[in-house]
N, C-alpha and C positions, 0 to 999 in steps of 0.2 A: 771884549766886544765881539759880540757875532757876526761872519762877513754877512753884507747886504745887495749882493747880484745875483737874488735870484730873480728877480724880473728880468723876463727875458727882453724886455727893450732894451734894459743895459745891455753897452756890448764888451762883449766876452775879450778878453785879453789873458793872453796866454804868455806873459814875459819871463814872470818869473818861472813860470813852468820849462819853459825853453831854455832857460839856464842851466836849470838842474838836470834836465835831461842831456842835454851836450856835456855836462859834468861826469853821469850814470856813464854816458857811453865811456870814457875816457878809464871808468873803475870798472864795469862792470857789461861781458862780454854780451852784447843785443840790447845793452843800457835798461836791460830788468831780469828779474830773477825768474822769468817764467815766462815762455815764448810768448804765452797768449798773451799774457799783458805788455806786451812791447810795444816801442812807440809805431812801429810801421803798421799796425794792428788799428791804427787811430789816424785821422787825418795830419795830414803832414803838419808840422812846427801847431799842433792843439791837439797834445796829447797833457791830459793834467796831472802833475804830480801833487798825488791827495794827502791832506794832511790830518781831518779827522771823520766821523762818520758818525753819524747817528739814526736809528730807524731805517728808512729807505734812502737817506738823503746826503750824503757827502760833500768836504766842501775841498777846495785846490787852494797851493801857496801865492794863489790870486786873489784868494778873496770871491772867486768864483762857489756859487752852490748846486748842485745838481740834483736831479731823482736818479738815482740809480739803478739799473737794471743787470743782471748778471750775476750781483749779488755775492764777488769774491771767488768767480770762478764757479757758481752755484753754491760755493760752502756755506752763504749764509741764509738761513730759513727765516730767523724769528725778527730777523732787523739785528743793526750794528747796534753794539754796545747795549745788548737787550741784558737788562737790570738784575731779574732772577739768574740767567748764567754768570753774570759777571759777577755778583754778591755768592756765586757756590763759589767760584773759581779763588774770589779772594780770601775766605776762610778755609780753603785746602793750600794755598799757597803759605799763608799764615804759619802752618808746621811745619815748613820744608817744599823743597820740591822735588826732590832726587834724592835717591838713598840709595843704598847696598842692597836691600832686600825687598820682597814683595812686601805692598801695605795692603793694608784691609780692604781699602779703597780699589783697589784691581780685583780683589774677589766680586765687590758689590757691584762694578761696572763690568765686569764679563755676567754675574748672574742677568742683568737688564739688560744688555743686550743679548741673550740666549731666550729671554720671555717675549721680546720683539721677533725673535728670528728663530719661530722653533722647527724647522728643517735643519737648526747648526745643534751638535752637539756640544761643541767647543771652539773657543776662540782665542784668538792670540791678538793683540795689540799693537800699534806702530806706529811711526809719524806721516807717511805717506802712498798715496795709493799704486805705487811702483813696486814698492818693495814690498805691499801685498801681494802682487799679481804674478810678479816673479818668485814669492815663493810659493804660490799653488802650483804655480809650471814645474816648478824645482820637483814637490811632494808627489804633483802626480807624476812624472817624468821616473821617481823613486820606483813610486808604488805600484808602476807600470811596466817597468822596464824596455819603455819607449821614449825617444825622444821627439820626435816628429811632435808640435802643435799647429793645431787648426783654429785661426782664429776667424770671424767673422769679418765682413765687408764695412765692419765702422769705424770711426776717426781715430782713437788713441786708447790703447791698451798701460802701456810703460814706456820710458825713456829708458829699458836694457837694452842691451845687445838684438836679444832673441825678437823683439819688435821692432824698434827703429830701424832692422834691418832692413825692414820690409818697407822702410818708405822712401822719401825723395832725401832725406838726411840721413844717409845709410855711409857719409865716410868714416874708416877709422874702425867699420867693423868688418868682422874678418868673410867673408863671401859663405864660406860654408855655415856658417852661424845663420844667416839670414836664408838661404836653404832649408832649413830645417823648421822654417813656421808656412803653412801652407796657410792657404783662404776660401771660404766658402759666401754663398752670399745670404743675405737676410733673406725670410721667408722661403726658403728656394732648397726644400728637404734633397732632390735628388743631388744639387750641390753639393751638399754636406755627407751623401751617400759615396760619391763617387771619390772625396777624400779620405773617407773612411776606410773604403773597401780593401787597402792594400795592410788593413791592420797593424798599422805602425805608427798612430798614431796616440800619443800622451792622452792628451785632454783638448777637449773644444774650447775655446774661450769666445765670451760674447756678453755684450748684455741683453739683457731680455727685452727688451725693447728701448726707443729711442725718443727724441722730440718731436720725427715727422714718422718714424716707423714702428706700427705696433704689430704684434704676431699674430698672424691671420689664424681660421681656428683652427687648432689641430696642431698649428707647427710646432711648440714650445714642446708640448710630448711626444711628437715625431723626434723633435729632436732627445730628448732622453731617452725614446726608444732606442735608438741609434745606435746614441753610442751603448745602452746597454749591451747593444747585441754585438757589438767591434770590443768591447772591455775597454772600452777610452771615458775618462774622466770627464763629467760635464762641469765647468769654471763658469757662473758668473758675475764678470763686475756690474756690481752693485754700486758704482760710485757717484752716481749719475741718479739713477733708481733710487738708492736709499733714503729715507728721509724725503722725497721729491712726489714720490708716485704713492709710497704709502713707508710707516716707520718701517714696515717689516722685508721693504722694499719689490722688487716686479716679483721675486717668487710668494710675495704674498698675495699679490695681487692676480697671475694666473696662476695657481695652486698649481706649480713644477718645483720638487726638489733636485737644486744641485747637488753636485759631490761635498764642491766650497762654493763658497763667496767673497769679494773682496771689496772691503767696504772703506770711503773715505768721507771728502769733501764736505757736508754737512752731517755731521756726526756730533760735533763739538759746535756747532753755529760759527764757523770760524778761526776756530781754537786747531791745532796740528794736531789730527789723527785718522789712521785709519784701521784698518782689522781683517783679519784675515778666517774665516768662519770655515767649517763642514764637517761630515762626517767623523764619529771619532777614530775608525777604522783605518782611516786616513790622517787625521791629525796626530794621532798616537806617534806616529813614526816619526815625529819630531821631539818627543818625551823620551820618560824614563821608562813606560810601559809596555815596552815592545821586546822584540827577539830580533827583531828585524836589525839590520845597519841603519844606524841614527841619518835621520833628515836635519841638517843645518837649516830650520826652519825660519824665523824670524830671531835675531838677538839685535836690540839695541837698548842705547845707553839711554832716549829719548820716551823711546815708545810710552813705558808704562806714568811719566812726570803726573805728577797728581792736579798740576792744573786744566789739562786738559781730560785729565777722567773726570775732574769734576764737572768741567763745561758739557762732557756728553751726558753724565745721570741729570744734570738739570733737564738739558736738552728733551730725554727720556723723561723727563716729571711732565715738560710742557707739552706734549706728543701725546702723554697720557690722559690728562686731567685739562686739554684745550684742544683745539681741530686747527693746526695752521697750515695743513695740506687742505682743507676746503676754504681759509681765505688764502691762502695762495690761487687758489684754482681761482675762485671768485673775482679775484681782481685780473688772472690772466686773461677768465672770458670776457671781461666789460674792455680790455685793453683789446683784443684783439676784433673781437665787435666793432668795435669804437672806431680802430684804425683803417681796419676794412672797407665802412660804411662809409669813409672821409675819402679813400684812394675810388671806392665806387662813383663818391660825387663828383670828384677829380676826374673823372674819368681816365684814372690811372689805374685801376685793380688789374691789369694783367702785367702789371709790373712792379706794381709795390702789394704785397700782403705779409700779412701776419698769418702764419700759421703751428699749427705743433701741438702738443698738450697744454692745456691750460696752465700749467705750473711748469714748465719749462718753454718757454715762444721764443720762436726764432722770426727775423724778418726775411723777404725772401725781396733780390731787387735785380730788376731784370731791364734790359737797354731794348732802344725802339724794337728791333727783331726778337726780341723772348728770349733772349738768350743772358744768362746768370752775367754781372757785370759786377765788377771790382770797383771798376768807378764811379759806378750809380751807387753802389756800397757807400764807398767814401761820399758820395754826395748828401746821399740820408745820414750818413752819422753826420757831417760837418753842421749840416742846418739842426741836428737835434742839439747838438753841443753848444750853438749858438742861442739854443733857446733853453738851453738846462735841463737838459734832458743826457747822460751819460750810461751807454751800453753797446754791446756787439750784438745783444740779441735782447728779448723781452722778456726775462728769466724774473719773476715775480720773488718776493717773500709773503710773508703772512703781516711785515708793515706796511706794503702797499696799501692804501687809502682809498678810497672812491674820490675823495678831491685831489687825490698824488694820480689815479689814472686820469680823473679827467682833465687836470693840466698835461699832462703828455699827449693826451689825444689831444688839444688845443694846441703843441708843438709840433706835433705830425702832421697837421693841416697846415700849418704855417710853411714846416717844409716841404709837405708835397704838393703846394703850387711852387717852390723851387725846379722840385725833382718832373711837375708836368710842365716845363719849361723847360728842360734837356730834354726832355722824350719828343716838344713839340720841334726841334731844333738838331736833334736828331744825336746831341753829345752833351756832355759835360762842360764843353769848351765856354772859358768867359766865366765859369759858375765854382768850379773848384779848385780851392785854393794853392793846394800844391796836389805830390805826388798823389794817387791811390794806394790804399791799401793793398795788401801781399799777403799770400797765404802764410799762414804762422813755420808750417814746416813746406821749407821749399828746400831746394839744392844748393843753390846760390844768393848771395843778399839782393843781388837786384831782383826785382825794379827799385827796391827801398834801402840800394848800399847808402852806408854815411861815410863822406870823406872822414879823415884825419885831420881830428880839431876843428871840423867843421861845426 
């Protein structure tokens, strides 16, 4: 029997959820397998523990159903449990899933993804977009005979050493490790000049553009000029980008070749993989091709499993032969229109908006002084989760609907006469139900510590 609360008049009960979560923590260190989806991430005790998914729409071990936005972290493009991946997936699974030796199937899923991404010569395979990123760092660090990288001024690169060093979760890694990654800022060439200059620099890392930042004209090839002229390697994650912005991802879209790329998250619609793409001249040095001293490039036991090569050549068939980056886009712009126009009549838009590319939105929420708040955060997610509506941002698929966005703008209204009732009152106070959310990578667990056995 299918649960039945999606009407957002029922009200949402989060019990069982609350169980299993107080359980998660007791097994399982931040009680989930992935900082962002943790409970502190959601408002306090109405965080859902989901049990299946279909389309745009999810449901929790409440009985609870939601629209979902975010999408898996963005992995998912085509909708949950979309029919064509999941019918390749299970006649590839059918012969096996792991073997001793390469299958045919790894030739035919590196040749599609080399026809999506012809700036790559060659590509390697893998389960996630870490151990992509860290072995372009490694390759070009090789191929350079520098260690220094230059990453760019945005949120998350890898969970190694060589990045996390560089943030508020920097214990446990050794000080000079985290030394050795320098920062430049987006659009802002003579930044990336002035890190360059000392010539010791690996590779740049960066994506090509973001959900609120796209490269003004000129920057993306200033920046290849660049480093052309320093001999530094240009890296971009494409994790974010690929599959999102266009299949061939941002270097297709402003005509810049990288050295590599590294690609994950919607690649498989959800399925574990990522990849590691670029020049052969560079990649070689991870083969048997070279004279050089071998690159310990990508080996694992996972990477190449043939259910998830199968879920990307579908992936690949539906990218080719259907447009679900124009109805992604399509339903971002009518959501974010939609939302806009509701915060305008509220006369809330200088605190609540929707902005970013149409196929990746972010919401932006900001307390009576204009200044970004956690708690006005927590306040719009709590009123959307009470209305079935589940997300951290407005991250479309190509299942979003015209009736799945216009019920969400019909829950955004609902909350933002909440949320223009702490702006008229000057807080949260009376209105939110427990703690605020917390940044996913901070120092310290508070503000969102959990007792023991609480």
């Amino acid at each position: 029997m299918e649960p039945t609360s999606d009407d957002p008049a029922t009200p949402r009960r989060f019990t069982r959820s609350n169980e299993l979560q107080a359980r998660l923590h007791e097994l399982v260190p931040g009680g989930a397998h992935t900082y962002a989806r943790g409970a502190d991430q959601y408002p306090e005790f109405m965080a859902p523990i989901l049990v299946r998914g279909s389309g745009c729409r999810v449901w929790d071990v409440d009985g609870n159903g939601y629209i979902e936005y975010g999408m898996g972290l963005r992995s998912v493009t085509l909708g949950h449990g979309y029919q064509p991946v999941l019918d390749a997936v299970h006649r590839a699974i059918a012969d096996g899933v792991s073997f001793s030796r390469p299958t045919e199937l790894e030739l035919l899923a590196a040749q599609d993804f080399l026809t999506l991404v012809p700036g790559a010569d060659m590509v390697k395979f893998a389960k996630n977009g870490s151990d992509a990123t860290t072995a372009a760092v490694r390759l070009a660090r090789a191929a350079t005979g520098r260690t220094t990288i230059a990453v760019c001024d945005q949120p998350f690169f890898s969970v190694d050493d060589w990045f996390i060093g560089t943030t508020a979760m920097d214990s446990g890694i050794p000080t000079e490790t985290a030394a050795g990654t320098v920062r430049f800022r987006y659009n802002d060439l003579p930044s990336l000049a002035a890190v360059l200059d000392s010539d010791a620099v690996a590779a740049v890392v960066m994506e090509p553009a973001t959900a609120l930042a796209e490269p003004e004209p000129g920057f993306l090839a200033g920046v290849r000029e660049l480093c052309d002229r320093h001999g530094t390697l240009l890296i971009f994650d494409e994790m974010i980008t690929g599959f999102r912005w266009s299949a061939g991802g941002g270097q297709a879209v402003y005509g810049v070749r990288p050295d590599l790329s590294c690609w994950g998250k919607a690649m498989g619609n959800g399925f574990p993989l990522s990849a590691l793409a670029g020049k052969r001249e560079f990649m070689e040095l991870g083969g048997l091709r070279t004279d050089h001293d071998r690159v310990f490039l990508l080996s694992t036991t996972h990477g190449p499993e043939s259910g998830s090569l199968a879920a990307f050549r579908a992936v690949v068939h539906e990218y080719r032969t259907g447009d679900p980056i124009a109805k992604m886009e399509h339903a971002g712009r009518r959501l974010a229109d939609g939302v806009n126009a509701v915060a305008a009549d509220l006369g809330i838009a200088e605190h609540l908006q929707v902005r970013g590319r149409p196929s990746c939105l972010i919401f932006l929420t900001r307390d009576l002084d204009g200044q970004p708040s956690q708690a006005f955060r927590t306040l719009f997610l709590q009123e959307l989760l009470h209305r079935g509506v589940l997300g951290q941002s407005f991250v479309t698929s190509a299942a979003h609907t015209d009736a799945d966005i216009d019920e969400t703008i019909a829950a955004c209204r609902e909350a933002g006469v909440v949320y223009r009732k702490a702006i008229e009152q000057g807080s949260v106070d009376g209105l939110l139900e427990g703690r605020p959310v917390a940044p996913a990578i901070r120092r310290r667990a508070a503000p969102r510590r959990i007792a023991e056995h609480e």
